[in-house]
Phi, psi and omega in degrees: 000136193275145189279353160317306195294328198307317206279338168268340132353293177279318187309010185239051156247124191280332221269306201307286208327317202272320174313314211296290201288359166274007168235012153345295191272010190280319202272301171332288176326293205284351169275316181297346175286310181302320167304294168323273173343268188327305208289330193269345210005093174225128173283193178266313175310325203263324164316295161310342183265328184293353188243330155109041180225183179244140214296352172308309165307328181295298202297336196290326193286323185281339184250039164047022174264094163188137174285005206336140175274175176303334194255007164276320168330281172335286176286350154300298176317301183317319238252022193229007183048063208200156162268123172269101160256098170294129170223182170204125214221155180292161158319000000 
């Protein structure tokens, strides 16, 4: 099964659909740190290293087991020649 189909499967679970999309905007960042990365070819070692962690902190960070704070955020944005923008906008 192709993963479209699957997904449009599951989104038609109300219960699924709303996890699926309250986490939207965690998975939007972490595609752009990654997109930024790849696009900059910069490994996950050579991240961690402009920023003083380790590629472990990357990898955890990039597949969204991870919490970042804003000022970890931040020096990922520095160290990615990249602007951090946070909001918070009505519905």
């Amino acid at each position: 099964m192709k993963w479209r189909d699957l997904k449009a499967e599951l989104l038609k679970n109300p219960d699924f659909k709303n996890e699926y999309y309250a986490l939207e905007p965690e998975y939007r960042l972490l595609r752009a740190i990654i997109e930024r990365r790849v696009k900059m070819g910069v490994t996950q070692a050579a991240l961690a290293a402009r920023i003083g962690t380790t590629q472990s902190v990357i990898a955890r960070l990039e597949s969204g087991r991870a919490n970042p704070s804003i000022a970890f955020l931040k020096k990922i944005a520095n160290a990615l020649d990249a602007d951090l923008d946070v909001s918070i906008r009505p519905r």
